[in-house]
N, C-alpha and C positions, 0 to 999 in steps of 0.2 A: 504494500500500500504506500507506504513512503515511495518507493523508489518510482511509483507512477505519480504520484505529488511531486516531486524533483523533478519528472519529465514535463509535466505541465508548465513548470514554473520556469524550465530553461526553453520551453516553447516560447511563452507567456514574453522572456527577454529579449529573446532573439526577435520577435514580431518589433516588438518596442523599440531593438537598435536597430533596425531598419528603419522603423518610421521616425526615430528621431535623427539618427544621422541626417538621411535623407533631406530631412524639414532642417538640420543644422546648414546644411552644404548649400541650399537652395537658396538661405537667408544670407547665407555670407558672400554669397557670389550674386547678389541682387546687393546688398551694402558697399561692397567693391568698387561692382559696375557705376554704381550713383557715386561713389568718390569720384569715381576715374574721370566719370563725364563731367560733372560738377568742374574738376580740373582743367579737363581738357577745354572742353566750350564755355562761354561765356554767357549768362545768361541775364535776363534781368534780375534786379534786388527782389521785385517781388518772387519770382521763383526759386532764385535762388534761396529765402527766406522758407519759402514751404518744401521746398527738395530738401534742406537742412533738419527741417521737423519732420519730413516722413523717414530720413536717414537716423534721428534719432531715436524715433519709434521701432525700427527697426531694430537699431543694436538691442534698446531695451529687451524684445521679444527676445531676440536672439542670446541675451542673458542669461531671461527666465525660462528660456527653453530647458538649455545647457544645464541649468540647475536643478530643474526637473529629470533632465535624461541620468543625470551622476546621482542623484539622490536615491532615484530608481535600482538604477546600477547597482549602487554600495550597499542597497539596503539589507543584502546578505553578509556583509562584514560589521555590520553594529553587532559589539561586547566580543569581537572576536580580538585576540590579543596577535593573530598571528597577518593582522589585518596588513596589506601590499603599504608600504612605506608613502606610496603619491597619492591616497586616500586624504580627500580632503577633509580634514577631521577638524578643519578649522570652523567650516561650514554645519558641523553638527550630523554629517551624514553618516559616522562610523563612529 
């Protein structure tokens, strides 16, 4: 019975780093892109102004994502002593 509990749960992950990766990668390379263009072309103050706030809103997500997908993650290393070294334990996740 455990060992089909453990198979669901590492099904359950693997769904999840896919669909967080995925939505991580999608978000970072849409952030980029608006840097890049932002740099390259010149636009007006007022766009420029609102391409600034959708870029920030962006990062934000892209944050709170990541904090979600690690959270997720680690949540099988909380009270483990033997927990990987780059566990962010600063964050409260292990």
């Amino acid at each position: 019975m455990k060992q089909v509990k453990k198979d669901y749960e590492l099904i359950n992950l693997k769904k999840a780093n896919k669909k967080y990766s995925l939505t991580l990668t999608v978000l970072l390379v849409i952030i980029i892109l608006m840097a890049i263009s932002m740099s390259i072309f010149r636009f007006s103050i007022p766009v420029t102004k609102f391409l600034t706030i959708i870029l920030l809103i962006l990062s934000s997500v892209l944050i709170l994502l990541s904090y979600k997908f690690l959270k997720f993650v680690y949540k099988d290393y909380k009270g483990d002593k033997n927990a990987p070294l780059w566990a962010p334990k600063a964050f409260g996740m292990v």
